[in-house]
C-alpha positions as CSV (number, residue, x, y, z in Angstrom):
1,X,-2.1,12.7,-18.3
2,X,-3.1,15.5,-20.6
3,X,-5.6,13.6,-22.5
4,X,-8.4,11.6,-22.8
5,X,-9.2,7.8,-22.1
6,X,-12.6,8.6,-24.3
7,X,-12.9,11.5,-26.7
8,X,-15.0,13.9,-25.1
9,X,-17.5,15.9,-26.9
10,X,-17.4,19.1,-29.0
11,X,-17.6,22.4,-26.9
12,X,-18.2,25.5,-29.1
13,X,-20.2,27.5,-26.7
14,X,-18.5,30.2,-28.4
15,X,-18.0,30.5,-32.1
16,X,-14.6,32.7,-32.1
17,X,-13.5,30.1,-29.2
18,X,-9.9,29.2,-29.2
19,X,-8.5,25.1,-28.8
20,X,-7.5,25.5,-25.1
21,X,-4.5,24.4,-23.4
22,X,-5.6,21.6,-22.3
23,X,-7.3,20.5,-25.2
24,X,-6.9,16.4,-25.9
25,X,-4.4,15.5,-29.0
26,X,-5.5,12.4,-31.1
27,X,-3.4,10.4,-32.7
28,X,-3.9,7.5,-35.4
29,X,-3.7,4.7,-33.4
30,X,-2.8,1.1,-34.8
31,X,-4.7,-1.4,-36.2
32,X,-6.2,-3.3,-33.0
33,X,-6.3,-0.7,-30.7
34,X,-9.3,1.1,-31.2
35,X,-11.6,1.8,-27.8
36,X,-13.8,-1.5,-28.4
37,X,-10.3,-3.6,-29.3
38,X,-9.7,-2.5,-25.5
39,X,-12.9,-3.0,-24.0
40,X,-12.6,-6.6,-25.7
41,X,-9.1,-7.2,-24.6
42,X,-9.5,-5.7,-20.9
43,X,-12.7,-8.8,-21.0
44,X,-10.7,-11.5,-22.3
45,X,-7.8,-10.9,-19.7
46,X,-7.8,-12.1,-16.4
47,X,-5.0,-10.2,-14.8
48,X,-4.2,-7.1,-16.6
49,X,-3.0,-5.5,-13.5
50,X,-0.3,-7.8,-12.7
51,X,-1.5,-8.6,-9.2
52,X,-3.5,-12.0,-9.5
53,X,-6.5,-9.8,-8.3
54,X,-5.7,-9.1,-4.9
55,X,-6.0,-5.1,-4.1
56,X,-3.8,-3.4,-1.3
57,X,-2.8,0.4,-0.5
58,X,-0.4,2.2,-2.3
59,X,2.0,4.7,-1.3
60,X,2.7,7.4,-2.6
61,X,6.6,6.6,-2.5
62,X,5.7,3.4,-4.3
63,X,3.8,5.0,-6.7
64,X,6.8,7.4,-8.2
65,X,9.0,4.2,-8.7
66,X,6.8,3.2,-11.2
67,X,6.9,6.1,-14.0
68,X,8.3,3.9,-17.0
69,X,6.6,3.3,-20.5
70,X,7.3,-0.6,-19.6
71,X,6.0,0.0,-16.2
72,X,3.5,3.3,-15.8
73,X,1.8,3.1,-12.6
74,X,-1.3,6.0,-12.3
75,X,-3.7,7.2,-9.1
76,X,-6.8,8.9,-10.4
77,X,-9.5,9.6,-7.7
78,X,-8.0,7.5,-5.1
79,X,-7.2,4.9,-6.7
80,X,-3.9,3.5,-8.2
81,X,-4.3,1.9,-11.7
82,X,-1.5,0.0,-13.5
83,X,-2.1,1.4,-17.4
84,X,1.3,0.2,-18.6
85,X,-1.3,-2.6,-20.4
86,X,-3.3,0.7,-21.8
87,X,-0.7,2.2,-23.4
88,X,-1.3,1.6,-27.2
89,X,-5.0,1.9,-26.9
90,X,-4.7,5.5,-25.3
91,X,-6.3,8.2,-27.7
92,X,-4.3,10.6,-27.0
93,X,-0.8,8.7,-27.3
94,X,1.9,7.6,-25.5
95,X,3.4,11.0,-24.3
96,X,0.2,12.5,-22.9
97,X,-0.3,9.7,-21.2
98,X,3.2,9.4,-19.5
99,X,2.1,12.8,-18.1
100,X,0.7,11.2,-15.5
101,X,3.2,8.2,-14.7
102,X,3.9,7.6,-11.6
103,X,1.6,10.3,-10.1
104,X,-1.5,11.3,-8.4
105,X,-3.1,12.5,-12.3
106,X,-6.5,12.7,-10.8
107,X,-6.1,16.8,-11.5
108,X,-4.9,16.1,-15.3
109,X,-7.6,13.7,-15.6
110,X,-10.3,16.0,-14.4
111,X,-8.6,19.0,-16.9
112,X,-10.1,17.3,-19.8
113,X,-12.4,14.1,-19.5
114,X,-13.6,13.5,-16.2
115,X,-16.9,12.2,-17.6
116,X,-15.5,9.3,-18.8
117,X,-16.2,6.3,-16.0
118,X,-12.2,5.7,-15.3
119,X,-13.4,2.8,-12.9
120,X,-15.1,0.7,-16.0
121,X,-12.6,1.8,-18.3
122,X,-9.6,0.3,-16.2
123,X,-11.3,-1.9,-13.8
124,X,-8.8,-4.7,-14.7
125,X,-5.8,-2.7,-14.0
126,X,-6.4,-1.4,-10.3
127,X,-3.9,-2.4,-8.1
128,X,-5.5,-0.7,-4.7
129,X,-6.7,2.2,-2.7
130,X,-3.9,5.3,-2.7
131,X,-2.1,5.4,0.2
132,X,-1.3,9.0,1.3
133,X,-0.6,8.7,4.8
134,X,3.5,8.3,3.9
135,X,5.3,11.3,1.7
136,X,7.2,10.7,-1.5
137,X,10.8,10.2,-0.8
138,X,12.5,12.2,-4.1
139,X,16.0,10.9,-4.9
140,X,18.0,12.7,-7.7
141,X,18.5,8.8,-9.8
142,X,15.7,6.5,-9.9
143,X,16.1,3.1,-10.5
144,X,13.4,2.2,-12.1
145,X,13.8,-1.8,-11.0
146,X,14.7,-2.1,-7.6
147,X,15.2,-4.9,-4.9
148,X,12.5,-3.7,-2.6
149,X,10.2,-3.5,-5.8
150,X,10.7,-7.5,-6.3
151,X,10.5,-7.9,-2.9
152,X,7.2,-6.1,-2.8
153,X,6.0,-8.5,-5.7
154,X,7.5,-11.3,-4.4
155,X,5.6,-10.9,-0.7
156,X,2.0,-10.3,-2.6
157,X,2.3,-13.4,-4.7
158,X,2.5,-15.4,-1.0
159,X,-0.6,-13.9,-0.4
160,X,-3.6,-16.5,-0.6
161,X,-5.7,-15.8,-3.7
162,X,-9.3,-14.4,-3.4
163,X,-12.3,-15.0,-5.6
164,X,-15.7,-14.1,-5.1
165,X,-19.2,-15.2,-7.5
166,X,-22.8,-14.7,-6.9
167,X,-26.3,-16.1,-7.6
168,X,-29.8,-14.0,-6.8
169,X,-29.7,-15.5,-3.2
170,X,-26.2,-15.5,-2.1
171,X,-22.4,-14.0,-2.7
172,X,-19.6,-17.1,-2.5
173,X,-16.3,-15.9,-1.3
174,X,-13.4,-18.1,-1.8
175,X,-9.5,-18.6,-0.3
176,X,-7.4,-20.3,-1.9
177,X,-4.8,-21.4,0.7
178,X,-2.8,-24.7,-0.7
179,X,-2.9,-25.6,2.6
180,X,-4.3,-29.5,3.4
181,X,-6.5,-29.9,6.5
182,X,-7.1,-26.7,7.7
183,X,-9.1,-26.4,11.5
184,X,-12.0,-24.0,11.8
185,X,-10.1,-21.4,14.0
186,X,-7.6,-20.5,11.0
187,X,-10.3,-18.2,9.7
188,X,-11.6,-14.9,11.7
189,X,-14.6,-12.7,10.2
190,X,-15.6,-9.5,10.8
191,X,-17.4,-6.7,9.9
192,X,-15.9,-3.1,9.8
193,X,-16.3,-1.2,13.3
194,X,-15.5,2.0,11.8
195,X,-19.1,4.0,11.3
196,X,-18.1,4.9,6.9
197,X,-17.3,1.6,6.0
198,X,-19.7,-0.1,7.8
199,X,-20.3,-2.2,4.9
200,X,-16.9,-4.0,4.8
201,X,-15.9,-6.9,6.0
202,X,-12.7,-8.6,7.1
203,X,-11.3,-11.6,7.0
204,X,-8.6,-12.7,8.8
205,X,-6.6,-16.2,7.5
206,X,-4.0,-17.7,9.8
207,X,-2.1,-20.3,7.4
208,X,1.8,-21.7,8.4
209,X,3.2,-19.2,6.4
210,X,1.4,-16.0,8.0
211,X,-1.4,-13.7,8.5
212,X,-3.4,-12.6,5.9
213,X,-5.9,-9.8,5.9
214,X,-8.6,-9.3,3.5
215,X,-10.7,-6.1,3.4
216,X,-13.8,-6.2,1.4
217,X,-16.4,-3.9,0.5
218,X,-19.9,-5.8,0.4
219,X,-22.3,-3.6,-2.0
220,X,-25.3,-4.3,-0.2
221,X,-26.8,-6.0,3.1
222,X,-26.3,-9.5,3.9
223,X,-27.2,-11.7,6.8
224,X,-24.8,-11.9,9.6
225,X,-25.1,-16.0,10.4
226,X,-22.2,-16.8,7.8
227,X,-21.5,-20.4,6.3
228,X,-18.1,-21.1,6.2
229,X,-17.1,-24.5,4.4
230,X,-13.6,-25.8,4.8
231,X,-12.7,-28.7,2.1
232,X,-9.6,-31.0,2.5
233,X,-7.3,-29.4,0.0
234,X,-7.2,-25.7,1.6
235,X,-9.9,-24.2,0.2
236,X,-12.6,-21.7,2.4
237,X,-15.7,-21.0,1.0
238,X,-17.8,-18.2,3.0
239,X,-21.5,-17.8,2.0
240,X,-22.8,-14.7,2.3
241,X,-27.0,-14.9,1.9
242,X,-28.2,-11.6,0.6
243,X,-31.4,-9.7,2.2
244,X,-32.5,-8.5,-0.9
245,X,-32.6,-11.2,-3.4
246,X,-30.9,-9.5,-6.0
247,X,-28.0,-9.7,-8.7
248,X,-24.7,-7.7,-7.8
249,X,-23.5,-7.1,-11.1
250,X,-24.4,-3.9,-11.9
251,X,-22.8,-2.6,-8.8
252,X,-20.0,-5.2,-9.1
253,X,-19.4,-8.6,-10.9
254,X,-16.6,-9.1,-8.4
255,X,-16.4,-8.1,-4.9
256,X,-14.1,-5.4,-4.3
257,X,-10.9,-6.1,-1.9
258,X,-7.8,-5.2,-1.2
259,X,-5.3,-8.1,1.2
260,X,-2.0,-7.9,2.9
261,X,0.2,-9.6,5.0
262,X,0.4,-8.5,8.5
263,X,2.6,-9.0,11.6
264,X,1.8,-10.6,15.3
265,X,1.5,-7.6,17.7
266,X,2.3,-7.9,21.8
267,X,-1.0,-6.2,22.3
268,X,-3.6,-7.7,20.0
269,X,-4.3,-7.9,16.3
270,X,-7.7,-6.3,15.7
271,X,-10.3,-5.4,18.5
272,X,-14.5,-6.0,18.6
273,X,-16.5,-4.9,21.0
274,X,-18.0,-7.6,23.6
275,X,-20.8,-7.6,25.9
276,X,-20.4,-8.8,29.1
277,X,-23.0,-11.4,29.5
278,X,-22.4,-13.2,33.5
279,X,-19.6,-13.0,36.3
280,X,-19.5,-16.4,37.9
281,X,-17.0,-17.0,41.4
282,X,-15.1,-20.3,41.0
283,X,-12.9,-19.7,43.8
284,X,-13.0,-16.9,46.5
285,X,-10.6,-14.5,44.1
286,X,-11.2,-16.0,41.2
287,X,-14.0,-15.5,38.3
288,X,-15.5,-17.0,34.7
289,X,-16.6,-14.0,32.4
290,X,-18.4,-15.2,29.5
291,X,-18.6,-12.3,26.9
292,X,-20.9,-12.0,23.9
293,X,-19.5,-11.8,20.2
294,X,-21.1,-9.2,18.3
295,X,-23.6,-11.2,15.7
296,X,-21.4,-10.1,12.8
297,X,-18.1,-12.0,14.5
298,X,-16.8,-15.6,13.5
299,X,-13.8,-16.3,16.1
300,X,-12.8,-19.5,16.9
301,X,-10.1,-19.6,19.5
302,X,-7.9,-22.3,19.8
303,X,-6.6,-24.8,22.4
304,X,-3.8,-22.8,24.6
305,X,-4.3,-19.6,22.3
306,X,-4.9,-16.1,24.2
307,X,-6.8,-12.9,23.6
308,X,-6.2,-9.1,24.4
309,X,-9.2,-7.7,26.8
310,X,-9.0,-3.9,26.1
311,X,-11.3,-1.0,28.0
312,X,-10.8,2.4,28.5
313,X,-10.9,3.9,32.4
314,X,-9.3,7.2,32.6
315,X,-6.9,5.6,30.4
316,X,-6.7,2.9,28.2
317,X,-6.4,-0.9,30.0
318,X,-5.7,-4.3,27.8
319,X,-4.0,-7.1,29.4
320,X,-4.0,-11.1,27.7
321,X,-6.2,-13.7,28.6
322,X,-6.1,-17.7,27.6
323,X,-9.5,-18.6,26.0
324,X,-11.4,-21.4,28.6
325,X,-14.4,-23.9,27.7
326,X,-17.8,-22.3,30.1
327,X,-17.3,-25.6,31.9
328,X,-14.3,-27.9,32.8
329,X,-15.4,-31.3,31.2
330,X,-17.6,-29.6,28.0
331,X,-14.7,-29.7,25.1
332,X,-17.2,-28.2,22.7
333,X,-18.7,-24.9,22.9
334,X,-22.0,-24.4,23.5
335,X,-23.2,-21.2,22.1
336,X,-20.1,-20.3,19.0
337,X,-21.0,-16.6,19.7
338,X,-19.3,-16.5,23.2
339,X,-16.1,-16.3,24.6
340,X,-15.1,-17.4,28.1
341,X,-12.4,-16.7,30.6
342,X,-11.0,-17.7,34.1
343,X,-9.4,-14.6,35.3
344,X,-8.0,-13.7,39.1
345,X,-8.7,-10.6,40.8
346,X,-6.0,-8.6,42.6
347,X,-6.7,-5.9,45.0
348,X,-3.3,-4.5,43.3
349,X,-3.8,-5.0,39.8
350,X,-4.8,-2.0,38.0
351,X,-7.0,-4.2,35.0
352,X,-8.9,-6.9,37.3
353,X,-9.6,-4.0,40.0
354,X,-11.4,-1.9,37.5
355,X,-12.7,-5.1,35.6
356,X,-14.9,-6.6,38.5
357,X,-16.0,-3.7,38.7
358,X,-18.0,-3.2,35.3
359,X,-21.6,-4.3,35.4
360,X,-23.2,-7.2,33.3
361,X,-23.6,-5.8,30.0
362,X,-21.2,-3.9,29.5
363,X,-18.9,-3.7,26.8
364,X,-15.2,-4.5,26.7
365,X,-13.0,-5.0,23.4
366,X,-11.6,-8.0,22.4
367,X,-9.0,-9.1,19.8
368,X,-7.8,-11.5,17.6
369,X,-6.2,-14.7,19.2
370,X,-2.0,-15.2,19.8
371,X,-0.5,-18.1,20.6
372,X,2.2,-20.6,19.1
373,X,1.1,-24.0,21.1
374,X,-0.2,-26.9,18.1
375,X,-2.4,-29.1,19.5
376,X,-1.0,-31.6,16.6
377,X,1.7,-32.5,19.4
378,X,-0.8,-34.2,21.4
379,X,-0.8,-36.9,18.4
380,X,2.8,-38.0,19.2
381,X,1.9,-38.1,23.0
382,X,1.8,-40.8,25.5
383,X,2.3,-39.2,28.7
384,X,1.2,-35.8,29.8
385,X,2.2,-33.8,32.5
386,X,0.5,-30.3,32.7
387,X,2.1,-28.4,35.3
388,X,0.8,-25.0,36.5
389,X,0.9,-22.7,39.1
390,X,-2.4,-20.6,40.3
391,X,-4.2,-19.0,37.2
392,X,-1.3,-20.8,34.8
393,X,-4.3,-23.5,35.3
394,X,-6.2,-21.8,32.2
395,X,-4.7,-23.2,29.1
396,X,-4.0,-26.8,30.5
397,X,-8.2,-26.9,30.8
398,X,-8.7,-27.4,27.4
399,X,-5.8,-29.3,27.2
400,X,-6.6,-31.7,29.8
401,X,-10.1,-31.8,28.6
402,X,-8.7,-32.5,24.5
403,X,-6.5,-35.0,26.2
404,X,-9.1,-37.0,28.2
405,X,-10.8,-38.3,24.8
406,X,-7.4,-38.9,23.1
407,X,-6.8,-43.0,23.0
408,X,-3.2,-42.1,21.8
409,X,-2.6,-40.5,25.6
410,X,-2.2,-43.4,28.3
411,X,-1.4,-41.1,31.2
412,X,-2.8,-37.4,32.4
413,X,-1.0,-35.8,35.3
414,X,-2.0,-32.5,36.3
415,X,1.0,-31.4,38.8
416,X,-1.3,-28.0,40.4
417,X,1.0,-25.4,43.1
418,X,-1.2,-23.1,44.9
419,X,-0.5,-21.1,48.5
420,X,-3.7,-22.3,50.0
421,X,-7.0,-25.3,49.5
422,X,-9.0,-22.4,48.6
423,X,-7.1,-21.4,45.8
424,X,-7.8,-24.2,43.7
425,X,-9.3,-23.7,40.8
426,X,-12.0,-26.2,40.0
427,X,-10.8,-28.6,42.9
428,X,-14.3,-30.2,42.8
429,X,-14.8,-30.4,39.5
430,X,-10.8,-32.2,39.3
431,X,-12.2,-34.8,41.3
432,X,-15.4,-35.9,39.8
433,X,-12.7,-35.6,36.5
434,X,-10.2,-37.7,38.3
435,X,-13.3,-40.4,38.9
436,X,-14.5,-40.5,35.3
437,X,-11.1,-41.2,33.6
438,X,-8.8,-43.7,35.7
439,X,-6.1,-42.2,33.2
440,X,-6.0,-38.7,35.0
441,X,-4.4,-37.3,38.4
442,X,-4.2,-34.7,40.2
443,X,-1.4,-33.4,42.6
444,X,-2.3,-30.6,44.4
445,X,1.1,-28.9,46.2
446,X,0.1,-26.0,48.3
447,X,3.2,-24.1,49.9
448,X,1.1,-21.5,52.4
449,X,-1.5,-24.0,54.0
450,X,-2.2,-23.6,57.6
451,X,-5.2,-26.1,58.1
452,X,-4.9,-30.1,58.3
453,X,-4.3,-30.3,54.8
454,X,-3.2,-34.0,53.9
455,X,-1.5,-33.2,50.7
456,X,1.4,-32.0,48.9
457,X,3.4,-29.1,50.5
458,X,5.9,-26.8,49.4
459,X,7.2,-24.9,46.1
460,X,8.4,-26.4,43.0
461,X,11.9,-28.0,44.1
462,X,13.7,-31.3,42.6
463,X,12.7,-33.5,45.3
464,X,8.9,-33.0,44.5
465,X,9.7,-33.2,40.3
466,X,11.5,-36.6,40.7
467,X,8.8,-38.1,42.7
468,X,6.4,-36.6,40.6
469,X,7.8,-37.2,36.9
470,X,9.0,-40.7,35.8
471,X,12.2,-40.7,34.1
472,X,11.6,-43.2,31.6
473,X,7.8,-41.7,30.5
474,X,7.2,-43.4,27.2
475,X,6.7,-40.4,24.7
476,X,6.6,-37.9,27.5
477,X,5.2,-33.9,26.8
478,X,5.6,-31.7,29.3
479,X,3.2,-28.3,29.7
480,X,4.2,-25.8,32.0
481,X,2.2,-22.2,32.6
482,X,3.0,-20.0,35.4
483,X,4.7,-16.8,37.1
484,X,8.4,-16.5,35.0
485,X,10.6,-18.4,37.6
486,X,8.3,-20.6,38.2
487,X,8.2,-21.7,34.3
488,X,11.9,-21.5,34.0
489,X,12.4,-23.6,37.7
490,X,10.2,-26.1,36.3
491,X,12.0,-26.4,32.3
492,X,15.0,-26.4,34.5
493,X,14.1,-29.6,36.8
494,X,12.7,-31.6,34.2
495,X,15.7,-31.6,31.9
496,X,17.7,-32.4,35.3
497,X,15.0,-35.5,35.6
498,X,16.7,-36.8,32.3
499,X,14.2,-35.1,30.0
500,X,15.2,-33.0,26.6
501,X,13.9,-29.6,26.1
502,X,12.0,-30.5,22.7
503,X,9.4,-32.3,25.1
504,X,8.7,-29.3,26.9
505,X,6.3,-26.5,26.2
506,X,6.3,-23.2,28.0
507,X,3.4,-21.0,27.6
C-alpha cells in the first residue's frame, strides 16, 4: 500500500527536492467516491466489514488468503482491516492499494501517510486484532476461495451477536442469543487478570450450541456490582454504571471486542483468583471450603456442574471439584460472591495434603464450571434414586435439595455406601432432612463397620439394588457418583433390575 488513505501535505523543505520514491500517485477518482462520499458511506453502513460486528484474531496465514481486488484483506498497526469496501474511494487507486493485500502494510502505510487516523478512517471495516503468534504457511497456488475460508465464515456467523450503547451514567451491553429461557448460570463475567489489559472484560456465554467468548476493552472505570437482565426470548443485557459520569463517544461510540468460539478443556476453562475465606470439618476427614470471588466476578455454578481448583506448590496442583450449597437444606445462595465445596482429605493425595494446609486467606485459582448434567430432567421425574459412594455425595446435595421442593417428584431415595458411621457426610443433617420431607430416605450401607451398627452392610451387590430399587418406579431417574467401578457396578445392576440406560445418569 504505496499510497495514501488522505492526501498528505506538501513537503518542500528543499526547493531543488526531487518527488521521492515513495511519493503518493493520485488518480481521478469517480463521481461518488470522493473522501466525504466515503466518510458518508462508511456512516450509513452497518457492516462494512463483513463480520456482523463481532472482532476476533487474525492470523497471519489467514490474512495472505485474502489478497484479491474482490476480497483484499489489510493489517496496519496491529490490526486487520477488510478494505475490499474501500477500494474505489482510495486516492491513490486500485494498484497502490493492492500493495498491501493480504499483508501486514503497517511499513507501507507509515512510508507515506501515517498521520492519517487509519482507525477513524476504517473503523467499519476491522475484522480484529493481528494474530502473529502462527507463521504464514506459503503455497506456490493460492486459491483464493477455499473450504476452510467458508468454514471460518460459516463458524463466526454462529457466534451470538454483540451490541453495546451508552447514556452519561451507564454503558448497556447486549447478547443476542435466540435462545428462549435462559438460567442465570449461562452467563460468566470477568475482568482481565493480566496486569496491561486490566481494563477488559470477558464474558463467557454458555448457549446449546457452544461456548462463546467475548473480550472487551472498557475505555474507562466502571463499578464492579454488574446488573445483568435475562428476558424470555434470549436476550442478556449487562449494565455497566460508569464512575465518572461521562459520555464514551469520543473515545468510542461502540465498545470495542473481539468473540470466538472455544472448546471444553479437561482442566478448566479460564482461572480467577479466590480467597480462602473458612475451613469447616463435617466429618473427621472431610471439610467445606467456602472461597471468595474476586468483586469483579459473576459465576453462577450450576446444579451437578464442577470446577478446577488450581495452586501452585513446587509445582503446579488443579484437581475438579463439584460446586455445593454452604449448607445442606439452603437451595439458594447466600452471599452470590462465594463458592463452596465439600472436599476429602487424603494423607496420600498430593492436592488435599498441600490444600489443608494453606491458611485462611489465602489465594487459590478457580475456573470456569464443566459439567453435562440438565437439571430440566428433574421435570420428567417421579422417582429419584441418588446413589453415591463417599465424597460422590457432593452433586446429589443440590440435587436432593432442588428435588425436595419439586411437587412433580413423589419419591427421594438417597442409597449412601461408606466403610464406616463416621464417614458420613452430613448424617445428622440427613436426618433432620428425612423428618421434614416424609417424601425422602436415606439408606446408609457401610461395608467396614466394626461397632453395633444397625444398618445396612456391605458393598454395592444385586441383592442390596433389588431390595433397594423398585422395578416398576413410575418415571424412575437414577443418579449415580462415585469411584469408576463403583459407577459402572451400579449402571450395571440397575439395568439388570429391569431399568433402561436412558434413566440413568453417571457423573
Amino acid at each position: 500500500m504505496n499510497a495514501s488513505l488522505l492526501l498528505p501535505p506538501n513537503e518542500e523543505t528543499k526547493a531543488n527536492s526531487t518527488k521521492s520514491e515513495n511519493e503518493r500517485k493520485k488518480i481521478a477518482l469517480g463521481k461518488g467516491y470522493s473522501l466525504m462520499d466515503w466518510i458518508r458511506f462508511s456512516k450509513e453502513t452497518i457492516d462494512l466489514a463483513g463480520n456482523k460486528g463481532i472482532l476476533r484474531p487474525i492470523t497471519l496465514n489467514e490474512l495472505s488468503k485474502h489478497n484479491m481486488e474482490d476480497d483484499c484483506w489489510m493489517a496496519i498497526f496491529g490490526k486487520v482491516y477488510n478494505v475490499t469496501p474501500y477500494m474505489k474511494y482510495h486516492p491513490g487507486g486500485v494498484d497502490e492499494l493492492m500493495k498491501g493485500a493480504g499483508k501486514n502494510a503497517t511499513d507501507l502505510f507509515v512510508q507515506v501517510h501515517q498521520w492519517v487516523n487509519i482507525q477513524s478512517m476504517l473503523e467499519k471495516c476491522l475484522l480484529g486484532p493481528l494474530d502473529t503468534s502462527q507463521k504464514v504457511f506459503n503455497s506456490p497456488k493460492l486459491e483464493p476461495k477455499s473450504k476452510l475460508n467458508l468454514e471460518v465464515k460459516k463458524n463466526l456467523l454462529e457466534i451470538p451477536v454483540l451490541d453495546s450503547y451508552q447514556s452519561n451514567q451507564s454503558c448497556n451491553i447486549v447478547l443476542y442469543t435466540k435462545c428462549k429461557n435462559l438460567s442465570t448460570d449461562c452467563l460468566i463475567i470477568d475482568k482481565s487478570n493480566d496486569p496491561d489489559h486490566s481494563n477488559f472484560l470477558i464474558l463467557f456465554l454458555y448457549i446449546p450450541s457452544g461456548i462463546y467468548k467475548y473480550y472487551l476493552e472498557i475505555p474507562a472505570a466502571v463499578k464492579e456490582n454488574y446488573d445483568v437482565k435475562f428476558s424470555k426470548e434470549g436476550k442478556i443485557e449487562i449494565v455497566l454504571s460508569k464512575l465518572e459520569q461521562i459520555h464514551w463517544w469520543q473515545m468510542c461510540p461502540k465498545l470495542k471486542f473481539s468473540a470466538e468460539k472455544i472448546e471444553e478443556s479437561n482442566t478448566g476453562i479460564h482461572f480467577r483468583e479466590c480467597m480462602l475465606k473458612s475451613r469447616d470439618f463435617i466429618t473427621h476427614d472431610t471439610s467445606l471450603y467456602r472461597f471468595e470471588l474476586p468483586s469483579s466476578s459473576k459465576m453462577h455454578v450450576p446444579i451437578g456442574y464442577h470446577v478446577f481448583l488450581r495452586f501452585q506448590t513446587n509445582k503446579e496442583l488443579t484437581k475438579p471439584y463439584t460446586v455445593v450449597n454452604e449448607s445442606l437444606l439452603e437451595e439458594k445462595i447466600k452471599n452470590e460472591n462465594e463458592i463452596c465445596f465439600l472436599i476429602k482429605h487424603y494423607d496420600e493425595g498430593e492436592f488435599t495434603s498441600k490444600l489443608k494446609k494453606i491458611p485462611v486467606g489465602s489465594k487459590v485459582e478457580i475456573s470456569n464450571y464443566n459439567g453435562s448434567f440438565n437439571c430440566d430432567i428433574l421435570l420428567n421425574c417421579s422417582n429419584l434414586y441418588l446413589i453415591c459412594a463417599g465424597s460422590g455425595f457432593t452433586p446429589m446435595a443440590r440435587i436432593l435439595t432442588r428435588s425436595l421442593s419439586m411437587a412433580n417428584i413423589e419419591m427421594v431415595k438417597l442409597i449412601f455406601f461408606n466403610k464406616t458411621e463416621k464417614d458420613i457426610i452430613y448424617k445428622a443433617e440427613l436426618e433432620k432432612t428425612c423428618q421434614h420431607f416424609p417424601k425422602l430416605e436415606v439408606v446408609n450401607i457401610l461395608s467396614d463397620e466394626k461397632s453395633d451398627w444397625k444398618g445396612k452392610r456391605g458393598q454395592i451387590n444385586n441383592e442390596l439394588m433389588g431390595e433397594l430399587i423398585e422395578k416398576c418406579s413410575k418415571n424412575p431417574l437414577f443418579c449415580i457418583c462415585g469411584p469408576n467401578k463403583f459407577a459402572e457396578k451400579a449402571k450395571e445392576l440397575i439395568c439388570k433390575n429391569g431399568h433402561k440406560k436412558e434413566e440413568i445418569f453417571v457423573f
